[in-house]
C-alpha positions in Angstrom: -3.5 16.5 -15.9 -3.5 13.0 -16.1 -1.2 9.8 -15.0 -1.8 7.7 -18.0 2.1 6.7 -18.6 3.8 4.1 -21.7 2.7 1.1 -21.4 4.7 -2.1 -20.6 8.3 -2.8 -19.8 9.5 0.9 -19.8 7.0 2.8 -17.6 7.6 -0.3 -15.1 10.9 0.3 -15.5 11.3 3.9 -14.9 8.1 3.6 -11.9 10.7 1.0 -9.9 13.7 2.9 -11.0 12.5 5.9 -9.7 11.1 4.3 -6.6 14.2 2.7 -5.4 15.7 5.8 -6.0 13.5 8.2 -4.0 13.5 5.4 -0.9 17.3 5.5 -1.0 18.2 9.0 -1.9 15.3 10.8 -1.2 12.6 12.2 -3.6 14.2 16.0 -3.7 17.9 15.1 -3.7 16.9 12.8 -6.9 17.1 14.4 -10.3 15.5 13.3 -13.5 19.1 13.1 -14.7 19.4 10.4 -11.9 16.3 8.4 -12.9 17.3 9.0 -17.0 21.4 7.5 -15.6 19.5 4.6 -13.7 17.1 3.1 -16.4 20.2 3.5 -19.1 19.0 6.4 -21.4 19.4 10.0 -21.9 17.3 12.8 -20.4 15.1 13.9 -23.2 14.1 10.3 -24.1 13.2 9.8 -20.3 11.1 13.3 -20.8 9.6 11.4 -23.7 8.2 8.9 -21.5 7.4 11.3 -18.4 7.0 14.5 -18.1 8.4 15.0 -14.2 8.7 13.6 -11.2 5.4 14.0 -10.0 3.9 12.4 -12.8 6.1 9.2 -11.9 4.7 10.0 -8.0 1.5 9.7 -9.3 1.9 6.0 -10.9 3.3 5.0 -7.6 0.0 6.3 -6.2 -1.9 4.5 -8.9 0.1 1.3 -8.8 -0.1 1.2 -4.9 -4.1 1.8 -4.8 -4.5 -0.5 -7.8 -2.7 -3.5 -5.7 -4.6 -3.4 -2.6 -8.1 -2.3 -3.2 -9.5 -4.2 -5.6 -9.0 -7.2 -3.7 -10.4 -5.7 -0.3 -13.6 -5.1 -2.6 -13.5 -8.8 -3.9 -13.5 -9.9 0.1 -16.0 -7.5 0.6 -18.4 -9.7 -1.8 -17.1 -13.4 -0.5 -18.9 -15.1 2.9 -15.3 -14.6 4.5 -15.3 -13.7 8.1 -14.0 -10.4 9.0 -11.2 -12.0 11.0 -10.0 -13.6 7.5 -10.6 -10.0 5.1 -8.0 -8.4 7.7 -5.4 -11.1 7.2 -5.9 -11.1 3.6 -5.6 -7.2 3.7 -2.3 -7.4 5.8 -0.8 -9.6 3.5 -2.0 -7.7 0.7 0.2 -4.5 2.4 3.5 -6.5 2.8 3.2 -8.2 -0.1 3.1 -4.7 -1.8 5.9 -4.2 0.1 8.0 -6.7 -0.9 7.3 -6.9 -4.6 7.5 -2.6 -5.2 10.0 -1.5 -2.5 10.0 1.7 -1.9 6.8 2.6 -3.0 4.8 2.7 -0.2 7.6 5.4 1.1 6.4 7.5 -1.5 3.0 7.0 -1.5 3.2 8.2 2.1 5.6 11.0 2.3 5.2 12.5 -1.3 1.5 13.0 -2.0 2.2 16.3 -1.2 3.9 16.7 -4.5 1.2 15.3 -7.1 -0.8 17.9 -8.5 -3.7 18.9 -6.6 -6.2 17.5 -8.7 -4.9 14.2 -8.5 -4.2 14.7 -4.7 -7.7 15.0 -4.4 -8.9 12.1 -6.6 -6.0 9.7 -5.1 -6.8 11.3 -1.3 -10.7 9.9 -2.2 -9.4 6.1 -3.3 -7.3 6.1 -0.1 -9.9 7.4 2.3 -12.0 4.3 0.4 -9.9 1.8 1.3 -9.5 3.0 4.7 -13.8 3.1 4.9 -13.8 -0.3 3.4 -11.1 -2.0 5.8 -13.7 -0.2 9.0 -16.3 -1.9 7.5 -15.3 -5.4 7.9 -14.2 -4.3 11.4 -18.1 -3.5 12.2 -19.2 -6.3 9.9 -17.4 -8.6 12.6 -18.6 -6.4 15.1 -22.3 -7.4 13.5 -21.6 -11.2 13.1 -20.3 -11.4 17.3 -16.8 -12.2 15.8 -14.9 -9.1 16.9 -15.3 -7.2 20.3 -14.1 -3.9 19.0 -15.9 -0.4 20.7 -14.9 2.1 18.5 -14.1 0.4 14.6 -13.0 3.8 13.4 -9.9 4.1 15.9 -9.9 0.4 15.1 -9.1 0.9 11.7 -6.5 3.7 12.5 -4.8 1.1 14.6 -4.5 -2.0 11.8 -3.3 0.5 9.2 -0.8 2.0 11.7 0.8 -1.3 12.4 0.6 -2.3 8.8 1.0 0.5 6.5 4.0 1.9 8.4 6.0 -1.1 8.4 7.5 0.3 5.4 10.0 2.2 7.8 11.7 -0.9 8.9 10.4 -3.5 6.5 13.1 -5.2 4.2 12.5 -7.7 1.9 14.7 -10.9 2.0 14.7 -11.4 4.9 14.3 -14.8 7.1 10.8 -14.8 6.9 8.5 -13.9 3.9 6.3 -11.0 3.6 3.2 -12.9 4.0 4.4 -14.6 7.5 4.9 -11.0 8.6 1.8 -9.7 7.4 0.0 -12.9 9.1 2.1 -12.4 12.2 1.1 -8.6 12.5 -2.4 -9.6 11.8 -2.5 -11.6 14.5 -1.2 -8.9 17.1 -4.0 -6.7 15.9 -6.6 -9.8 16.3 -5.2 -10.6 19.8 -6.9 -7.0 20.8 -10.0 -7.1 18.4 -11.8 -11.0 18.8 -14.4 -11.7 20.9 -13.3 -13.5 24.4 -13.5 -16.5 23.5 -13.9 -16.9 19.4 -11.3 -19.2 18.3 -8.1 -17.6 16.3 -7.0 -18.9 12.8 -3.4 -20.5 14.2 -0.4 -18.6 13.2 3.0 -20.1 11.6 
C-alpha cells in the first residue's frame, strides 16, 4: 500500500477538509460522504482521488512528519546551540498547528487506523524525530549548556508540553503561534539550562 495521493490543489484540499472534519466531528462519526459534501463533489469522484479514510490518515501522517523533521535535521547540521534547535523545534510544532489544524489530532489519536505497514514505517520517522530532538538535549549536555540528568525523560517532557498543546491550542488567538511556541520553550529551558547560562529573552 502506498500514500502517494493527486497532486496539488485537490489532495490539499481534501487532506484539510478531512482534517477539520475529523478534529470537529471525530474520525469514526465522519463519513466519506461527509468529506465528498465538504470539498463540493460527489462520492465516487472523491473515491477517484482516495481510496479511504485511512489513506487520507496517512497524508496527515506524511504532511505532519514532512513539516517538522526536515528542519530539526537542517539544525542538526548548523553551529546552533541546543538551547536555540529546541526553540526552533517548538515553534516548528505550533506553527504546524496553526497552519494544518487538526492534524496533529489525527496524527495522535488515529495512527491506529493506517495500515500496518505504514504504521510501522511512519512509527520509525516519529521515533526519529523524537531521537533527534534527545540529541540536541545531550549535545547541550556535551557543550555545558544544559544541566539535564536524564535527556531521554527530557525529551518526553518537551514533546509532552509541545506536542499535546493540540488539545487546547486555537489558532487566532491574541498571540501568534510562534510567541506560544517561544513562551513554552522557555518553561521547558527554565528546568533544562545550566545555573547560571544566560537565556535568549522572551517577548
Amino acid at each position: 500500500m502506498t500514500t502517494q495521493a493527486p497532486v496539488g490543489g485537490r489532495k490539499t484540499q481534501i487532506t484539510s477538509t478531512a482534517a477539520a472534519l475529523f478534529n470537529e466531528r471525530g474520525f469514526h462519526e465522519t463519513s466519506m460522504e461527509d468529506i465528498a459534501e465538504a470539498v463540493g463533489i460527489k462520492k465516487p469522484t472523491l473515491y477517484h482521488h482516495v481510496k479511504s479514510k485511512a489513506q487520507i490518515v496517512a497524508w496527515i501522517h506524511d504532511e505532519c512528519v514532512q513539516a517538522v523533521a526536515p528542519p530539526l535535521e537542517e539544525y542538526l547540521t548548523s553551529n546552533l546551540a541546543a538551547s536555540e534547535i529546541l526553540r526552533r523545534v517548538a515553534i516548528d510544532i505550533f506553527s504546524l498547528m496553526d497552519e494544518r489544524p487538526g492534524y496533529l489530532r489525527v496524527y495522535f489519536e488515529h495512527h491506529r487506523d493506517l495500515d500496518p505497514r505504514l504504521r510501522s514505517r511512519l512509527r520509525k520517522k516519529r521515533d526519529e524525530y523524537w531521537a533527534n530532538v534527545r540529541r540536541v538535549i545531550e549535545r547541550g549536555n556535551e557543550s555545558g549548556e544544559l544541566n539535564v540528568t536524564n535527556p531521554t525523560l527530557a525529551s518526553m517532557a518537551f514533546f509532552g508540553m509541545c506536542n499535546w498543546a493540540y488539545q487546547w491550542y486555537r489558532p487566532g488567538g491574541s498571540r501568534s503561534a510562534a510567541e506560544i511556541g517561544e513562551y513554552v520553550w522557555s518553561i521547558f529551558m527554565a528546568g533544562a539550562l545550566q545555573p547560571g547560562t544566560e537565556r535568549l529573552p522572551v517577548s
